[in-house]
C-alpha positions as CSV (number, residue, x, y, z in Angstrom):
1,X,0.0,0.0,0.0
2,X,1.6,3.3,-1.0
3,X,2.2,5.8,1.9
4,X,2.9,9.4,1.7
5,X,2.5,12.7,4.4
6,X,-0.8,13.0,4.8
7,X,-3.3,14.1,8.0
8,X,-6.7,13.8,8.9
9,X,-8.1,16.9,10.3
10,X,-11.4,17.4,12.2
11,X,-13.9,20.6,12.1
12,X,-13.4,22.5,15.4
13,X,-16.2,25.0,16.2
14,X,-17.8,24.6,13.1
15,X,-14.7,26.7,11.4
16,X,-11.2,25.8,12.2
17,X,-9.7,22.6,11.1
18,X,-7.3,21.1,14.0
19,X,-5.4,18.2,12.8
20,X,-5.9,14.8,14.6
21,X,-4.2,12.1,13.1
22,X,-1.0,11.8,10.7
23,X,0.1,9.5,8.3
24,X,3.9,9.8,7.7
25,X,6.3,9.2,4.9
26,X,7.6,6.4,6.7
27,X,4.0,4.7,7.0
28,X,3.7,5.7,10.7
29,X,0.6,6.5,11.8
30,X,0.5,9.1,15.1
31,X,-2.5,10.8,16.5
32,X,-3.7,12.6,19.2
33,X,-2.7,16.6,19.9
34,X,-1.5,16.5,23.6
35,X,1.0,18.4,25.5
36,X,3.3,15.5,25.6
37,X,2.4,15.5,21.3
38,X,1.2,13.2,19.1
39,X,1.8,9.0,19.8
40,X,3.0,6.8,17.2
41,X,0.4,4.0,16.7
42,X,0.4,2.3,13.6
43,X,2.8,1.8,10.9
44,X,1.6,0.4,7.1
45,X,4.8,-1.3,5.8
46,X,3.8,-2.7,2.5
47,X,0.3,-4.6,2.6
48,X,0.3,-4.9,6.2
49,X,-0.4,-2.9,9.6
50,X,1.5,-2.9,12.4
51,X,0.9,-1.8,16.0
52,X,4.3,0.0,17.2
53,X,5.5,-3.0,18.8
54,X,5.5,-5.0,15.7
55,X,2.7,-6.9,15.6
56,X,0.8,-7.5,12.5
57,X,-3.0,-6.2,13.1
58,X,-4.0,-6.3,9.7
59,X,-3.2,-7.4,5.9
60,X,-4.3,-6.6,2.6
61,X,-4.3,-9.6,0.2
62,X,-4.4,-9.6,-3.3
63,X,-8.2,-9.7,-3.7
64,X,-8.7,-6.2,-1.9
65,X,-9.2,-7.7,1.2
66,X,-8.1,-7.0,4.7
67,X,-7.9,-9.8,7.2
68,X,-7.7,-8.6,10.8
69,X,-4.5,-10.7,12.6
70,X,-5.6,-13.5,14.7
71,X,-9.8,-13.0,14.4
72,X,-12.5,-13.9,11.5
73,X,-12.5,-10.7,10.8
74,X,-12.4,-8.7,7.6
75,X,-13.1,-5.9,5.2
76,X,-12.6,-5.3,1.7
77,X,-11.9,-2.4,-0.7
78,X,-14.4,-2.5,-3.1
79,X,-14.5,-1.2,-6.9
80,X,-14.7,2.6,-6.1
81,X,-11.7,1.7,-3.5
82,X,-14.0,2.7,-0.3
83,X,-13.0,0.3,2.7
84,X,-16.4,-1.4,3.7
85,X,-17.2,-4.5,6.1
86,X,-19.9,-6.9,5.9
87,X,-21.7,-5.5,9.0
88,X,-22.3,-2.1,7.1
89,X,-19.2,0.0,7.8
90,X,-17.8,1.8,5.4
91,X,-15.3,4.4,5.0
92,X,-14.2,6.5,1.4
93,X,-12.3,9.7,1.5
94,X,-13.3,11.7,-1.6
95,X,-10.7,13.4,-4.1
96,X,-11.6,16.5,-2.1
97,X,-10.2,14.8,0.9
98,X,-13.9,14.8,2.3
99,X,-14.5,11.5,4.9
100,X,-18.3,9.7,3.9
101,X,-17.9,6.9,6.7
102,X,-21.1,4.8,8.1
103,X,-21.0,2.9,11.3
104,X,-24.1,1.7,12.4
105,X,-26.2,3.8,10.1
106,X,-26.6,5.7,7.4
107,X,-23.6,6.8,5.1
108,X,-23.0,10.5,5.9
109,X,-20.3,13.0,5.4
110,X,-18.2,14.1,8.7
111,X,-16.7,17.0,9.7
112,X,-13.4,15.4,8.8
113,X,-11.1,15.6,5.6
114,X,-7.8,14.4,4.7
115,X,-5.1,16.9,3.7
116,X,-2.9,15.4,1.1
117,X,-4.9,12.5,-0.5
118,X,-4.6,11.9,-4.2
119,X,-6.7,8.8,-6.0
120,X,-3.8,6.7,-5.8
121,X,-3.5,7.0,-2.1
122,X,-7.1,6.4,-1.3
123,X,-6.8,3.2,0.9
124,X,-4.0,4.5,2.6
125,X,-5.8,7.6,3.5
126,X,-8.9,5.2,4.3
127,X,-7.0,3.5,6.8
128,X,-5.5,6.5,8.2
129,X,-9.4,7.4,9.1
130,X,-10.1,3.3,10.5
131,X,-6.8,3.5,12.4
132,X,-7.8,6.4,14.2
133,X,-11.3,5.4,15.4
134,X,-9.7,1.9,15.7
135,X,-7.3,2.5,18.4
136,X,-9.6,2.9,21.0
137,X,-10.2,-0.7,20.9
138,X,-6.7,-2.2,19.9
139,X,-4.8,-0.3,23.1
């Protein structure tokens, strides 16, 4: 999967966009604005996702479709390249670097977009977005 600088920013007060997550040239993920600043806390190397300790969490095969390390579990990148699950989910960031994402409902736009996305970084920047509502669960 193709990595290159790219961050996800979310609408603050309806008008300023605050950065939130960050997707580096070296495939490391960080997110969070703290005092301490932001925590590395995935890395994409290649077709897979790491957690900072090394462990695979994920892997894209060659049918578009990522297999979640040591569960059943999997999603799939589907002909327009947005990341969607079997239970609903879905996730496409738009050329404009707009987020559409559904979890548990209806597919919406959020007050989130991606700075730096081009079409051939789409999954990347889609993972970038799952990664960073992800975390909460995998830490």
């Amino acid at each position: 999967m193709p990595v290159a600088p790219m961050q996800l920013l979310a609408l603050e007060h309806g008008r300023e966009w605050e950065p939130v997550a960050a997707l580096g040239p070296d495939g490391v993920i960080q997110q969070g604005i703290s005092k301490r600043g932001p925590a590395a806390v995935f890395r994409i190397a290649g077709d897979e996702v790491f957690d900072m300790s090394g462990v695979s969490k994920m892997r894209c095969e060659r049918d578009r479709t990522l297999r979640f390390a040591g569960t059943n579990l999997a999603m799939r990148f589907d002909e327009r390249d947005a990341l969607v699950a079997s239970d609903g989910t879905r996730i496409y960031v738009r050329d404009s670097g707009e987020v559409e994402m559904a979890l548990a409902g209806p597919t919406r736009v959020m007050p989130w977009r991606v700075a730096g996305i081009s079409p051939g970084l789409r999954r990347s920047a889609e993972l970038l977005v799952f990664a960073t509502v992800a975390s909460i669960n995998w830490h």
